[in-house]
C-alpha positions as CSV (number, residue, x, y, z in Angstrom):
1,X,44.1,-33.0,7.5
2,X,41.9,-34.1,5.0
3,X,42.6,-31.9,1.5
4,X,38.8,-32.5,0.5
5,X,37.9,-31.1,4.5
6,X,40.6,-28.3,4.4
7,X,38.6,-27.2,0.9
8,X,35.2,-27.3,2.3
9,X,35.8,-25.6,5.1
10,X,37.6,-22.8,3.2
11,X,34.8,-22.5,1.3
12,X,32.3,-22.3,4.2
13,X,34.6,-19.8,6.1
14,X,34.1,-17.7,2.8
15,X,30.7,-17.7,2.7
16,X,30.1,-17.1,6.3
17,X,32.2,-14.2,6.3
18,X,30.4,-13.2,3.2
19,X,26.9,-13.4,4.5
20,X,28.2,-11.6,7.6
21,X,29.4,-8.4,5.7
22,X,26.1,-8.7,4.0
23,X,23.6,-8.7,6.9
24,X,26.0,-6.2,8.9
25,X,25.5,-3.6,5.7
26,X,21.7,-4.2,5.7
27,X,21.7,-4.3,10.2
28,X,23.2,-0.9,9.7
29,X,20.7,0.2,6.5
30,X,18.4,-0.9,9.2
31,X,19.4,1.2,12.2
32,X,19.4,4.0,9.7
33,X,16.2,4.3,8.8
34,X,14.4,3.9,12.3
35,X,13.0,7.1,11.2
36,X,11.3,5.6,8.0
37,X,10.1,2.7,10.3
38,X,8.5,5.3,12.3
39,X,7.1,6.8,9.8
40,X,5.9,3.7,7.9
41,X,3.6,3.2,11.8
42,X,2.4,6.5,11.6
43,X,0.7,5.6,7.9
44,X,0.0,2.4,9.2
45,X,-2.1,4.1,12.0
46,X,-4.0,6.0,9.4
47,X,-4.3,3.2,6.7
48,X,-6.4,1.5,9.5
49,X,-8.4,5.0,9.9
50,X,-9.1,4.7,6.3
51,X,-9.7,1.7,6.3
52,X,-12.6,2.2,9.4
53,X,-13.7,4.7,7.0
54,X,-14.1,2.3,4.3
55,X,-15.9,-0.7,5.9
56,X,-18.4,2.3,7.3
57,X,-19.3,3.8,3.8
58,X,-19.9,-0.1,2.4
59,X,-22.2,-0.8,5.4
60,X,-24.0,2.7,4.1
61,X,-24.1,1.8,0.7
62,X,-24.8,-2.1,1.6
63,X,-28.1,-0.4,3.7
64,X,-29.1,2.1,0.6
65,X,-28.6,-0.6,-1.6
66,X,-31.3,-3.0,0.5
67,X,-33.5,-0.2,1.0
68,X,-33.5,0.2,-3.0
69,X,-34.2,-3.2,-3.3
70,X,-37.0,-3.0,-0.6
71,X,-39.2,-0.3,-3.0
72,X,-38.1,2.0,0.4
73,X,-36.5,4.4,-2.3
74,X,-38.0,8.0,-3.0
75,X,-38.7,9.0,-6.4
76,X,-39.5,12.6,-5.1
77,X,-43.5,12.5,-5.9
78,X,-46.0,14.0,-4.5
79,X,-49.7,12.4,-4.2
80,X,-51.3,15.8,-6.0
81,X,-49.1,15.7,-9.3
82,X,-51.5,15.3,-12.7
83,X,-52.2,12.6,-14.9
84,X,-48.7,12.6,-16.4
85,X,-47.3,11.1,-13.5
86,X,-46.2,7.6,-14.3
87,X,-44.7,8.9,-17.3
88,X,-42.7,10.8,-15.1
89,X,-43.1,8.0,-12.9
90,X,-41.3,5.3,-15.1
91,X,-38.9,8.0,-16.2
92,X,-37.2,8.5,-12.5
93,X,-37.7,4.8,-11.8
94,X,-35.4,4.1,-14.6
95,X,-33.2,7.1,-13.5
96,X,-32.9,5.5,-10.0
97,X,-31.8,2.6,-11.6
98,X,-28.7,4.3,-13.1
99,X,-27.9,5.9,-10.0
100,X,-28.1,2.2,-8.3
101,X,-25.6,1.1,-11.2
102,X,-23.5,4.2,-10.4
103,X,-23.9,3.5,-6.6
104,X,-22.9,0.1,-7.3
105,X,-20.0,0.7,-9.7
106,X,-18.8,3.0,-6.9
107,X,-19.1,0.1,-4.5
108,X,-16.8,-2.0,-6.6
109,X,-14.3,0.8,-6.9
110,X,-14.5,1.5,-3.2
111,X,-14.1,-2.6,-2.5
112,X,-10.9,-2.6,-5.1
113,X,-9.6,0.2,-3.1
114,X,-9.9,-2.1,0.4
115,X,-8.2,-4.7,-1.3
116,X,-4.9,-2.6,-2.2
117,X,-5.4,-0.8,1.1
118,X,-5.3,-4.3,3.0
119,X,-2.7,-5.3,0.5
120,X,-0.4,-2.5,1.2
121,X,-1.2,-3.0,5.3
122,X,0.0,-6.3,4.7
123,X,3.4,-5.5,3.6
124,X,3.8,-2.4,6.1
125,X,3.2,-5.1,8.7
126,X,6.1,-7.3,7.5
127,X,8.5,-4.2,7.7
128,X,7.3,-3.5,11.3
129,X,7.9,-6.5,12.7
130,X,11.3,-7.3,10.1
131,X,13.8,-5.5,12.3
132,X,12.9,-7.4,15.7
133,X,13.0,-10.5,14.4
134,X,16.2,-9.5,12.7
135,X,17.8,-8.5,15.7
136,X,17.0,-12.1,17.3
137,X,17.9,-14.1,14.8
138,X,21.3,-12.1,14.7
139,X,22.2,-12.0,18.5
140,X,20.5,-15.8,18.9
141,X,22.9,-18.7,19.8
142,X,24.0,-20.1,17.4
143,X,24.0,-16.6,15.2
144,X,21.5,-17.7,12.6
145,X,22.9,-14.7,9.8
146,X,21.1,-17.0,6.8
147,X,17.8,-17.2,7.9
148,X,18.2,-13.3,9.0
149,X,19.2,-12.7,5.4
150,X,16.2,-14.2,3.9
151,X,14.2,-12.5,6.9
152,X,15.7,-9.1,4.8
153,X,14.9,-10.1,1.4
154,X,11.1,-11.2,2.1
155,X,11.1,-7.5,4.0
C-alpha cells in the first residue's frame, strides 16, 4: 500500500499494455504478409542462383586474367605476316592491355555487385527467420513482448 509502489506499478501496467497493443499490430502486420515472406524466399532462392553465377564468372575471369599474365594470351598472329609485324605486334600488345584494364574494371564492378548481392541476402535472411523467432518469444513463458519488439525493429 505503498503510494510510491501503487505509482510504479501503474506505470508498468501502462507500458505493458502498451507494448502489447504494439507487438499484437505488428504479429498481425506479420500474419498479413506471409505472402511477401514467401515471396521474399523465392528471390532469396535466386539471389543464391545469381550469386553461383557470380563466383563462376570471377573464377573465369580470375583464370583469363592468369593466363594473361602467363604470356598464354593470343594476339591473333600468324608466323607468315611481313616485316611490319611487331609494329603491329606492340600495337595489339598494348590493345590487350586495355582490354585487361577493361576485364579488370569489369571484375571490380562484378565484385561490388557480390558485395550488395550478399548484403541484401543478409537482410532477406533476418526477415526469414524474424517471424519464428517472433512467435517464440511471444507464446514463451514468461511472454517476453520487449525483446520481441526489438526482434521487429532490427527486422
Amino acid at each position: 500500500n505503498n503510494p510510491a509502489y501503487s505509482s510504479l506499478r501503474k506505470q508498468q501496467n501502462t507500458i505493458e499494455q502498451a507494448i502489447e497493443h504494439l507487438s499484437l499490430v505488428h504479429y498481425k502486420d506479420l500474419n498479413a504478409s506471409v505472402v511477401a515472406v514467401g515471396q521474399v524466399s523465392k528471390r532469396f532462392g535466386e539471389a543464391v542462383g545469381q550469386v553461383k553465377g557470380l563466383r563462376a564468372q570471377v573464377q573465369e575471369i580470375r583464370e583469363h586474367l592468369a593466363n594473361a599474365s602467363d604470356g598464354g594470351v593470343d594476339h591473333g598472329m600468324d608466323n607468315d605476316e611481313n616485316e611490319n609485324s611487331g609494329a603491329v605486334a606492340g600495337n595489339e600488345l598494348r590493345s590487350s592491355h586495355a582490354v585487361g584494364g577493361k576485364s579488370l574494371r569489369e571484375l571490380w564492378l562484378k565484385k561490388l555487385e557480390c558485395e550488395a548481392v550478399l548484403s541484401l541476402l543478409q537482410k532477406l535472411e533476418i526477415v526469414r527467420r524474424t517471424p519464428g523467432a517472433f512467435d517464440a518469444l511471444v507464446h514463451s513463458q514468461p511472454c517476453r513482448i520487449g525483446a520481441a519488439v526489438v526482434l521487429l525493429s532490427d527486422a
